[in-house]
N, C-alpha and C positions, 0 to 999 in steps of 0.2 A: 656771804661773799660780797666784796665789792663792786659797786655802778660801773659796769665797762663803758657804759653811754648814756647819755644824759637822759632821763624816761623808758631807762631801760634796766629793771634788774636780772642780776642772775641769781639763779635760785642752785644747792646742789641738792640732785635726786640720786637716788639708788640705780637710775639707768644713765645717767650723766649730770646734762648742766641744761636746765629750764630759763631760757630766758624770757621775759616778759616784761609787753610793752604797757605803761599804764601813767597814765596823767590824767586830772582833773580838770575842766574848762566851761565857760559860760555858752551855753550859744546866743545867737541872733535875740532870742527871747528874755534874756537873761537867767535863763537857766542854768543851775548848778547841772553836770553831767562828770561822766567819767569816761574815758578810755580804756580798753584794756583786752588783750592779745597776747598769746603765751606762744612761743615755739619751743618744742622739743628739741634737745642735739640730736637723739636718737632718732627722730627724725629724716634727718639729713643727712649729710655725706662723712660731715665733719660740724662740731662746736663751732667752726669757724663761718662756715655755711650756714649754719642756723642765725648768729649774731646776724651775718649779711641782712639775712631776711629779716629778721627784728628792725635793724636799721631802716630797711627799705619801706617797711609799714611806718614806723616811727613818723620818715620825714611826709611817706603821703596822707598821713592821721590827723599830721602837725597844719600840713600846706590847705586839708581839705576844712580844718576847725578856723586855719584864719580867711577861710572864704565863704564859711558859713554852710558849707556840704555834707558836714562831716556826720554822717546817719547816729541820730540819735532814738530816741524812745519813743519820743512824742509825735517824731517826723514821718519815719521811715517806716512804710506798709509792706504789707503780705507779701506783694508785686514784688516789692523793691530786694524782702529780705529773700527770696528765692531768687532773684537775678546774682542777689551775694554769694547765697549757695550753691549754686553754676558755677561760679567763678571760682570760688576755692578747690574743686576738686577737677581732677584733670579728666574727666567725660570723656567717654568715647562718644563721635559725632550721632552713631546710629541712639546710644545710651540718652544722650542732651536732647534729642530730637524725641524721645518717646518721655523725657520727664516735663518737656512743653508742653505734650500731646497733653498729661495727664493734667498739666497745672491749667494750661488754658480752659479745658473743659469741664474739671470738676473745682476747683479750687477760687480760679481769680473771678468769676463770675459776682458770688456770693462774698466771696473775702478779699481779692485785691488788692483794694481802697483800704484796709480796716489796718491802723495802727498794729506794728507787731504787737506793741508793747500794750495795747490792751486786747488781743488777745486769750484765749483761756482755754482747759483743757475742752468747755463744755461746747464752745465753737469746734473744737475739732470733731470730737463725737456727732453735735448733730451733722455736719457734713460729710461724715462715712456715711451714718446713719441715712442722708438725703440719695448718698448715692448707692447706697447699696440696695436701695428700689429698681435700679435701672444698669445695675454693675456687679460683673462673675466677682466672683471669689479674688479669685487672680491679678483684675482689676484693681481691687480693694485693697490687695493687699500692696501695690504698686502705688496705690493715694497715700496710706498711711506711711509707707516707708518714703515718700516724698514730704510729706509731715515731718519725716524725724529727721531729712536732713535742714529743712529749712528752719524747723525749732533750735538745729546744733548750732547752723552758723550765724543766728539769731544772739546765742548764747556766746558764739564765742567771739562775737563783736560786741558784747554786753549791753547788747539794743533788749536784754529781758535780764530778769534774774532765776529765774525758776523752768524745771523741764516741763513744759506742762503737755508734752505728750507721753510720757513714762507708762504712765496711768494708764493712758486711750487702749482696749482693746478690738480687736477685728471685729464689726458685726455681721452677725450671718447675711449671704448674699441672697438677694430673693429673685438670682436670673442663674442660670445653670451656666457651668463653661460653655461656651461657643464651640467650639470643636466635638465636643464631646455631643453636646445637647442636638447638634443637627446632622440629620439620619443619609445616607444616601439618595436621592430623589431621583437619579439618574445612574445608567451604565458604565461603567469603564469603557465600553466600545463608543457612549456617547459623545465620553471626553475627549479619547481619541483620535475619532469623527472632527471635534471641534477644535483640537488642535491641528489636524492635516488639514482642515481648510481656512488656518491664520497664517497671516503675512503672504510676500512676495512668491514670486517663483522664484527668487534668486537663491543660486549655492547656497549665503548662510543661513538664509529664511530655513531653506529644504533642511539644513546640518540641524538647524537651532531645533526644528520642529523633529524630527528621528531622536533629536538627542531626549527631550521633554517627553514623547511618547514610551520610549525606554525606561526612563524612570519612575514615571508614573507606572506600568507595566512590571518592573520590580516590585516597589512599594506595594503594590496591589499585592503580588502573589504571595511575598516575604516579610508584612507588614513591619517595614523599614517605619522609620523616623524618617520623611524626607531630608532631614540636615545630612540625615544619615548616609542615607541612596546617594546624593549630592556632592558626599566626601569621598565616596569609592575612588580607588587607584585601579589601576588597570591589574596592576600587582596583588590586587586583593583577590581576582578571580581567577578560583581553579578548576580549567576544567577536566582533570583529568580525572579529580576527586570529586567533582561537584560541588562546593563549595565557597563560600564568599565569604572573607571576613571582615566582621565589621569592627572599628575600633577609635572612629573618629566623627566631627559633625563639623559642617560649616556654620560658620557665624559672621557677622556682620564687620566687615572691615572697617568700614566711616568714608571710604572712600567711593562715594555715586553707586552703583546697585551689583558690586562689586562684593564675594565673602572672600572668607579666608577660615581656616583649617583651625578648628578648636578642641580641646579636651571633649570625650565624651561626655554623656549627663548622669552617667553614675559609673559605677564600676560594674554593676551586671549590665551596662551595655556594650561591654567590651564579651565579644562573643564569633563564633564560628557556625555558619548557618549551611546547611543542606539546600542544595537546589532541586526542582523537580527537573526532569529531564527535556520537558516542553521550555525549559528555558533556553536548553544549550544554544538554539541558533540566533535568538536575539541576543545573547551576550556575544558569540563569535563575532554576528554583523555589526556589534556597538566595537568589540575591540579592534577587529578593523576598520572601521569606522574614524576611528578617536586617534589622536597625533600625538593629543595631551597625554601627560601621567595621568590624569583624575578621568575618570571612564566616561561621567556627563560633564566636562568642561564645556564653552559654548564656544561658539564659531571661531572669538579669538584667544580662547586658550584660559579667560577668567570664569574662576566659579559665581554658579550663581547661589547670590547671598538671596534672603528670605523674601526678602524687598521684592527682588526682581524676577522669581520663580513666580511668586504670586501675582506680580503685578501680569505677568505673562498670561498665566493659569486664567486669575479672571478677566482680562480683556479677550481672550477668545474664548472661553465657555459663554461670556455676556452676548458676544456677536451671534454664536449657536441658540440661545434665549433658555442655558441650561444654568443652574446654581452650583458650584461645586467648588470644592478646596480641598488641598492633595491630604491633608491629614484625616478626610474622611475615611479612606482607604484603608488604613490605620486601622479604623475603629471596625471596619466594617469585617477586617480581618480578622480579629480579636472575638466580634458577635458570629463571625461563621462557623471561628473552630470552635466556641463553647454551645454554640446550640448544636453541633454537629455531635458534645459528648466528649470532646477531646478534653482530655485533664487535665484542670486547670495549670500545673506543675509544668508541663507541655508547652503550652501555652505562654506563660510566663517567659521561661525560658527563650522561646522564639524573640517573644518582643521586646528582652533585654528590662523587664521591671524588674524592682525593687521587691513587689511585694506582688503576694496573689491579691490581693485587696485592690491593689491600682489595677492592676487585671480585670476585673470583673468590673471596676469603673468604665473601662473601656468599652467593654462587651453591652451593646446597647440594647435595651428589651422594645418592644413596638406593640400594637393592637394586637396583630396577627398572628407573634410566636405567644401571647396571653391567652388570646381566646384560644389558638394550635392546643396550649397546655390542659387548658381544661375541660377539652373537646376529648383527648386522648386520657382523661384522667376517670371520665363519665365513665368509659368501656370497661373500667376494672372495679371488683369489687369492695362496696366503698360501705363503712362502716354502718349500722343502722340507727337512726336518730333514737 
């Protein structure tokens, strides 16, 4: 096809019309370099919409080469090419704020300063490698996939020519999840203790603190997902059947410590749960209670997003001088109904997994139900050496 703009061709694809930006230029150093930047039509709205954007890179490509900014190979470091890779994708604020967390901490320390473009797969490696002494699973895998975006947009400003993350695989972590790995150390009456005596006397203190103790109090007996507890509607509780359905989770809006309503986390957590009957009056006195549709909305009617449940949670457990976090609850549900015998199938079911495997992840062992095991195990007759 023909040049529609000058450093600009169009190419035709099987899904439309590729246009790409690419010119050759000296910099500051006298270096030979290249340009080059592709947009998809499919991409965008319209063919038309895509050229715009070709253009629009063209002239600031063109305007930053004659002022000698224009990120090259030789110039342009680690730091720099992850502030590009921010910018190309549209982030959500809570999403930009934890790919900081991860870059400031593991990443720009050691790399930085250090030229993309020399670079190599085996600097990626050892820096999982360094971090996967002091970082879950989950962590790790959160470094690497910040690896591949700043490798892509590394690549797609032709500041490299090679993926040279492709290769990198996950190395095993040598710190157990966080949630998972820490056990209850304290009561559910303790937490609730420490929640009644945070903040004010005032109406929303008193509202905010009834609403938090509620849900912590669900989560406990139903082991809810807190995003989970957190998305109930008022609509979702029946009491005539006993019954709460679950089918949705809060997530992080981007806007201050504010959630909003998001797909569940799988499809078995779309489910209908049984209540015990020592529920019924904590749910009445939340439903009337609550003004909001959402059963624990807070004072003014917004949900709380993760940010701000926690930050809650631990500034008054710290004041009580207790350790705790609402997804312990969770686990601890999980480890009561399997050492209680309850099958595993059961079980599953309640807490909306995937699989009996993530199940039993949950279900946490300790000294006490070890040694219980092999205490009860002495009493029966046991094969002869």
């Amino acid at each position: 096809m023909k040049r529609p703009e000058k450093y600009i061709i169009a190419r035709q694809r099987p899904k439309g019309i590729l246009y790409e930006v690419s010119f050759k230029y000296k910099d500051a150093t006298g270096h030979r370099n290249a340009f080059s930047r592709s947009f998809p039509s499919w991409e965008y709205s319209s063919p038309a919409a895509a050229l715009k954007a070709a253009c629009a890179c063209r002239d600031e490509a063109r305007a930053q080469m004659l002022t000698g900014s224009l990120p090259t190979r030789d110039r342009t470091t680690v730091s720099q090419a992850f502030d590009l890779a921010m910018d190309l994708e549209n982030f959500a604020p809570e999403t930009l704020r934890q790919h900081k967390i991860v870059f400031h901490s593991c990443i720009e320390p050691d790399y930085g300063s250090t030229p993309i473009g020399k670079l190599t797969s085996a600097d990626i490696r050892k820096n999982l490698a360094s971090t996967a002494q002091k970082k879950t699973k989950g962590q790790l895998q959160k470094l690497l996939t910040l690896w591949r975006k700043i490798v892509e947009a590394a690549l797609d400003a032709d500041l490299i020519q090679k993926d040279i993350v492709r290769a990198v695989r996950l190395p095993s972590a040598q710190v157990e999840t966080n949630h998972r790995q820490a056990s209850m150390t304290c009561t559910l009456e303790d937490v609730l203790g420490a929640i009644a005596q945070y903040g004010t006397n005032s109406d929303k203190d008193d509202f905010n603190r009834r609403i938090m103790s509620g849900a912590l109090t669900l989560i406990a007996v139903l082991g809810l997902r807190p995003a989970e507890a957190f998305a109930l509607e008022k609509s979702d509780i029946d009491l005539k059947h006993n019954t709460i359905r679950i089918g949705k989770r809060v997530g992080a809006s981007g806007e201050g410590y504010g959630g909003k309503i998001v797909k569940p986390k799988t499809d078995q957590s779309v489910r209908t749960l049984p209540f015990p009957k020592s529920l019924r009056t904590l749910l009445g006195d939340l439903l009337d209670l609550q003004d909001s549709a959402y059963l624990f909305a807070r004072w003014d009617g917004s949900l709380w997003s993760v940010r701000a449940r926690s930050a809650y949670i631990h500034a008054a457990c710290k004041r009580a001088g207790i350790e705790f976090t609402s997804y312990q609850l969770r686990h601890q549900f999980s480890t009561d109904l399997v050492t209680a015998g309850v099958d595993l199938r059961t079980v599953q079911d309640l807490m909306g997994h995937a699989s009996g495997k993530m199940t039993l992840d949950y279900a946490r062992s300790n000294e006490d139900l070890m040694r219980k095991a092999l205490e009860d195990r002495e009493g029966k007759d046991l094969p002869k050496a």
